[in-house]
N, C-alpha and C positions, 0 to 999 in steps of 0.2 A: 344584341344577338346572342341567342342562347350556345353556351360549349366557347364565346371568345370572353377573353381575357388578356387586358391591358396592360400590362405590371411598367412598372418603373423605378427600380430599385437602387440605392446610394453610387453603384458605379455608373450606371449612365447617366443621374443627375453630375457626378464628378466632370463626365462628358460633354453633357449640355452645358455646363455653365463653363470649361473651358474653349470649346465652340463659340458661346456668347461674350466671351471674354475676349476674345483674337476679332472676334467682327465690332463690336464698341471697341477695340484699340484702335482698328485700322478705320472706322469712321469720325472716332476723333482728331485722328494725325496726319491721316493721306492729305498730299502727297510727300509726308513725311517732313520732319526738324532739319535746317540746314544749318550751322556754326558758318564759319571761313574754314576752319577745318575739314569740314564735312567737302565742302564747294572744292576744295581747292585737291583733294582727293578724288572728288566725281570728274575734275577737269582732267586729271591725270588718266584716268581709267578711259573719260571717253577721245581724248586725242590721241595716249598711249604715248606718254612722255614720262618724264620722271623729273619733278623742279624741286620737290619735298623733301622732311625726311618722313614723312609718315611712310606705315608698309607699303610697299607693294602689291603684296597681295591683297590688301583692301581697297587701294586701286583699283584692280582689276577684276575685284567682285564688283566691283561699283559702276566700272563699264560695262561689263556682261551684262547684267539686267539693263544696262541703259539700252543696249542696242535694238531690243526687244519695246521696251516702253520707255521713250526719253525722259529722262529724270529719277526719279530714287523710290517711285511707287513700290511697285515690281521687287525689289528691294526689300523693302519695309515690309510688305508683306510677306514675303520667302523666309525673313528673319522670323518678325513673328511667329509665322506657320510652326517652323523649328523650336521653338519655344512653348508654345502650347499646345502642341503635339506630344513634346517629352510630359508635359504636366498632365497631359490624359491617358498617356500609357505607362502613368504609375499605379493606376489600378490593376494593370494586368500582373506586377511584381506582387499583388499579397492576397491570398486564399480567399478574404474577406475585405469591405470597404465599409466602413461605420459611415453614419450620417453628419457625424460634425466634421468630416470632412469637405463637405460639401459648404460649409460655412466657411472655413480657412481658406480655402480655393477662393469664393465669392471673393471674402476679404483680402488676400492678396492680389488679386484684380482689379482691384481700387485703387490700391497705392499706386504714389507717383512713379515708383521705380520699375512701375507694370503698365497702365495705363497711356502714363504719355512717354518716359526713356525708351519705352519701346517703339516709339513712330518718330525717335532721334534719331539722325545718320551719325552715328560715332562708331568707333572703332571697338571703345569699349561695352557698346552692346553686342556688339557681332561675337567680339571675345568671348562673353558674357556666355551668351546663347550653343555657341558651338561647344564650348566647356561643359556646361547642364546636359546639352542636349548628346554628348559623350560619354558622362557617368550613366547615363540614365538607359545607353545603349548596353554598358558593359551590364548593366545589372538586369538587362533582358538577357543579355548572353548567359550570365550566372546562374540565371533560370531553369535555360534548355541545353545548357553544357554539355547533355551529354549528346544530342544532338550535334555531330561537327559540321555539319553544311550549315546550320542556323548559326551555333557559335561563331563561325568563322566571320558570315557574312554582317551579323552583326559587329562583331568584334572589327573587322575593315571599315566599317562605315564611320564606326565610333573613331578609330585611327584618324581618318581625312577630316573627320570636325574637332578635334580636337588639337594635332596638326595645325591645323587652319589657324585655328583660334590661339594658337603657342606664337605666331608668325605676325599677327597682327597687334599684340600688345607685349611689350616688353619682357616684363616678368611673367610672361604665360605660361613659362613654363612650367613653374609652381603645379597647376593644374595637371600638365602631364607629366609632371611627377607623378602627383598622387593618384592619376589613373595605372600608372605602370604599375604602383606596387599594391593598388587593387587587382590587376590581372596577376599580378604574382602571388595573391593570397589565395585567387580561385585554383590557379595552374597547381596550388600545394596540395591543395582539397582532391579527398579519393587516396587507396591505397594508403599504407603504413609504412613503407619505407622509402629512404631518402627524399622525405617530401618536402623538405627546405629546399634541399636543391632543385628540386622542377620549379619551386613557386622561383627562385633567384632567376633559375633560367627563363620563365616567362618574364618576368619581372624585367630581367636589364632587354630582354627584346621587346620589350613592350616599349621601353623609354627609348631604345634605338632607333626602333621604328617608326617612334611621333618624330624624336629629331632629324631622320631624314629625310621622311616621309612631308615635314616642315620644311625644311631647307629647301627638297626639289619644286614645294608648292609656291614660295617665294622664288623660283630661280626660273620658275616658267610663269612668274608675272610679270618677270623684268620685260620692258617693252626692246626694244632694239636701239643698238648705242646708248643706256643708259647708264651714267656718269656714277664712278666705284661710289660705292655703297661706305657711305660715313657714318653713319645713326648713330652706332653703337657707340665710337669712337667722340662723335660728340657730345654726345649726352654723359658719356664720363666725364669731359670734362667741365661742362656744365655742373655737375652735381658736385666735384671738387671743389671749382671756384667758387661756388654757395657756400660751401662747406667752408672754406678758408677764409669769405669775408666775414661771415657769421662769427667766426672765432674771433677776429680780432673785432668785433662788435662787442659782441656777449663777455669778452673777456678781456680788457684793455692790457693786461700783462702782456698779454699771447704775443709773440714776436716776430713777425713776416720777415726772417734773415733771410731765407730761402730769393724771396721774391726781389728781397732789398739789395742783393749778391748780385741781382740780374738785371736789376734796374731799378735807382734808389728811390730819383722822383716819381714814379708810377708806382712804385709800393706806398709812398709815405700818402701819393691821390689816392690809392684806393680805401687806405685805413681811412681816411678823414671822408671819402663822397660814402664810404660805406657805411657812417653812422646817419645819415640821412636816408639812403634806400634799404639798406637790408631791412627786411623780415620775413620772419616766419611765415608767413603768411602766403607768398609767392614770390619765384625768382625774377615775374617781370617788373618790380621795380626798379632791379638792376639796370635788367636790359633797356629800360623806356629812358635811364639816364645818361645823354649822351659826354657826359662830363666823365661818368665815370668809365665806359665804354670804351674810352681813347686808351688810358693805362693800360684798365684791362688786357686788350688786343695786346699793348705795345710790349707784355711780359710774356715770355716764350711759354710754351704750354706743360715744358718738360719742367720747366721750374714751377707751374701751377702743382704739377702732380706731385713732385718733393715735398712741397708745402702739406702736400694735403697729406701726404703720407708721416710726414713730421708731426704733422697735427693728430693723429688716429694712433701714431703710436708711442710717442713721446707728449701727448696731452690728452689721453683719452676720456679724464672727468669732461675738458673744456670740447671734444666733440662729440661725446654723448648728452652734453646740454645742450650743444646747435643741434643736435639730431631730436632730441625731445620738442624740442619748440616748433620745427617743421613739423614731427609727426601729429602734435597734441590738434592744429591746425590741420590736415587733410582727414585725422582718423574723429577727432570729437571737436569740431571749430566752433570757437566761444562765439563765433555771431557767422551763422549759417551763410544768411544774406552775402556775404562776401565769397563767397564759395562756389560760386554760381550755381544753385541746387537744382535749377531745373533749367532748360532753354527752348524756345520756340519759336517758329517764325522759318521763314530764309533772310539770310543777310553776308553779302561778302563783297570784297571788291568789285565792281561793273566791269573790270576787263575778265572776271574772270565768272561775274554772270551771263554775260552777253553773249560769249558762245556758247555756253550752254541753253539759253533760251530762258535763261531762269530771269523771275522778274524778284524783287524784296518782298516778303510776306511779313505783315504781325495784325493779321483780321482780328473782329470783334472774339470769333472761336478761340484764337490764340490767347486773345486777353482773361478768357474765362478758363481755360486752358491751368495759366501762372494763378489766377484764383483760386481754385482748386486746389492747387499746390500748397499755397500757404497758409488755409486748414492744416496743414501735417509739418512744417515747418515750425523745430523747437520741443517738437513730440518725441517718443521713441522712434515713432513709426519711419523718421528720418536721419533716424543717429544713425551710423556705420559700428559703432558701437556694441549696439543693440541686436545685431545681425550678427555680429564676431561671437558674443556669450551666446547667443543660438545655436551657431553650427558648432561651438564646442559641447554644448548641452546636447544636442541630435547624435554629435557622433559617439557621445560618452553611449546613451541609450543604444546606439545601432550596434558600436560592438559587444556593449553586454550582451546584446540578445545574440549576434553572431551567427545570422542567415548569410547562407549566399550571395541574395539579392540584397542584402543591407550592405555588405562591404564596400561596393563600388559609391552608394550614396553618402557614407560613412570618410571615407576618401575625399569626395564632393566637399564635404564641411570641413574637414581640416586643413584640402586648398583653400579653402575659403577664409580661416582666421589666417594661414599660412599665411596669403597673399596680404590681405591686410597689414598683418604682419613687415612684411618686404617694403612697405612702404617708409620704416623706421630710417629705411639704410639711403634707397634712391626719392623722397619727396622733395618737388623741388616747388608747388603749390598744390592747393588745397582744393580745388574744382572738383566735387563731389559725385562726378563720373567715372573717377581714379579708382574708387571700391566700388562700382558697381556689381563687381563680377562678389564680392562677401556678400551683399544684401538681397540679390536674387538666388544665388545658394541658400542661402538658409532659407528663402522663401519657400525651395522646393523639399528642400527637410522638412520643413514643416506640413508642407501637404502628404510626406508624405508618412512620415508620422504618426500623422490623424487618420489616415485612408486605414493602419492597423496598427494601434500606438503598441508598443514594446512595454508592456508592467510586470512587474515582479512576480505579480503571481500566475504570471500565464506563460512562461518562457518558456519556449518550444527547444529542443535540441536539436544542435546543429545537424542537416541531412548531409549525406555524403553527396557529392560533385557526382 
């Protein structure tokens, strides 16, 4: 027809293939990947009990969609949406969208840690997602700053997914950290004077506000009379006793007085069951040992913490080589296989599929599924590794160039080695959904990178806020 004209140019192919990317994830994985984990979190949410320690607030997202469509469809999908929603509204962050952009997207769509972790029911995809899908908000705020109804409202949304996602993984917070002191770099931007101090006062209210704004989110998913809240409390100790039998593995001098003061024969069991189960590798060797399980219990927990404290500060060569051997194991593991790099299927206890309606999954799809997978298995494309010299390489370039809208993404990447990072101190096994949240960060650095790469000889000057 004469006067029409068709165009289709590099941002809306960005569009269409992250469109086509969210509908092949969720026709690969509906009605999504169950662990015992996963199950045993969906049973909390839909009875509204508390037996775990996993969040609660991922309980309770877990119920909500259930009541809507029983089981974790509804779910998977809401997650994804969030996900590659944020990965198509990185074109609206840059004047321009090159066309090999559109190749990086494709390619990151492929990978396992897109593909099928995303139609996984874990915690640390939801983390994952709501983290990305919060940098990515601030840096739409950074945009229209100077608009305050859009800033703000972006700016809130970003808060409750970030938030969210601080409350359902441990070390989340890492992440809003470095969103806070992204809104404290835009809050400095504009005007010439005292602009440390607006960015500091955006800044700590930024971090205040995920912290509370988290804490109320988990405090209205507790369901009703549910049993005080231990998580924290035992996973320190957890990570102690790893720590301290480690040490007297790896180090046969190393002296458990501590332990031996408080009870000699459960110290001298656990030196001797410890050189059989510990390793690096994961803390449930310990646990599946019921030999050495009995000591353990039978030494008070205040004398575990001594130990460990004796050991970190009075032998810190001999607990930074237990702490090298867990990290070398969760962050680059000599045989992946053991790590569990991918999962799918359902599968969990029958008392606790049964009210759920769930039956055990691992179809012919599923098996072609883990195929798929180990194509990439042993590659970069699966190191954690290889994701961490990413987002420190993205963030080097974002704040060279030192836009607005780079900051918050820029922030994104160095939660992301951050968190990595964090694993040196708390790793207690190496299951390769632990960095999820490093290897989808840099994935979206790198898309976003490409949409208008930062070179040397194009560098724009910072606009004013």
């Amino acid at each position: 027809m004469a006067g029409l004209r068709l165009g289709f140019d590099a941002r809306q192919a960005v569009r269409a293939v992250a469109c086509l990317g969210l509908l092949v994830m969720l026709g690969a994985n509906l009605p999504g990947h169950l662990s015992y984990d996963s199950v045993a979190q969906l049973y909390e949410g839909h009875f509204h009990i508390r037996e775990t320690w996993g969040p609660a607030l991922y309980a309770w997202v877990l119920g909500f969609f259930d009541q809507f469509v029983p089981g974790t469809s509804l779910y998977v999908a809401a997650s994804g949406l969030i996900f590659f929603a944020s990965l198509a509204s990185l074109t609206d962050l840059r004047p321009r969208t090159r066309w090999i952009a559109v190749a990086v997207l494709a390619a990151v769509c492929l990978t396992p840690q897109v593909l099928i972790y995303q139609g996984i029911v874990w915690k640390d995809v939801m983390f994952a997602n709501c983290a990305v899908a919060g940098a990515v908000l601030i840096a739409h705020a950074a945009r229209d700053w100077g608009d305050a109804r859009r800033r703000w409202t972006l700016l809130i949304l970003a808060l409750v997914l970030i938030a969210a996602g601080d409350q359902v993984r441990q070390n989340g917070i890492i992440a809003g950290l470095f969103s806070a002191i992204a809104v404290g770099w835009l809050g400095a931007l504009g005007g010439e004077r005292r602009r440390w101090r607006r960015g500091v006062v955006w800044g700590l209210g930024a971090l205040v506000a995920v912290l509370a704004v988290g804490a109320l989110e988990t405090r209205l998913s507790l369901p009703a009379k549910a049993p005080k809240e231990t998580a924290t409390s035992t996973g320190i100790h957890i990570v102690q006793t790893y720590d301290v039998i480690g040490a007297s593995v790896l180090d046969p001098t190393y002296r458990l007085d501590i332990l031996a003061a408080a009870n000699p024969e459960a110290a001298q069991m656990v030196r001797e069951r410890g050189k059989l189960d510990w390793s690096g590798r994961r803390v449930d060797f310990l646990d599946r040992d019921t030999v050495i399980q009995g000591p353990v219990n039978a030494i008070p927990d205040e004398a575990w913490s001594a130990q460990w404290f004796d050991l970190v500060l009075k032998h810190p060569a001999t607990y930074l080589r237990v702490r090298f051997e867990d990290f070398r194991w969760v962050f680059l593991p000599p045989v992946i296989d053991w790590c569990l790099p991918v999962y799918v299927g359902v599968d969990a206890p029958a008392e606790k599929m049964a009210p759920l309606r769930l039956k055990h999954r691992f179809t012919q799809a599923d098996v072609e599924l883990v195929n798929y997978s180990s194509w990439f298995l042993g590659t970069p494309v699966m190191e954690h590794a290889t994701y961490a010299a990413v987002a420190l390489l993205i963030a080097g370039l974002l704040l060279w160039r030192r836009q607005p809208v780079d900051i918050p993404i820029a922030g994104l990447q160095l939660a992301a080695a951050a968190f990595a990072a964090s694993f040196f101190i708390i790793s207690i096994a190496c299951d390769y959904r632990y960095l999820y949240f490093t290897d989808l960060a840099a994935m979206v650095g790198l898309v976003y990178v490409a949409i208008d790469p930062p070179t040397p000889w194009r560098r724009r000057p910072e606009p004013a806020a």
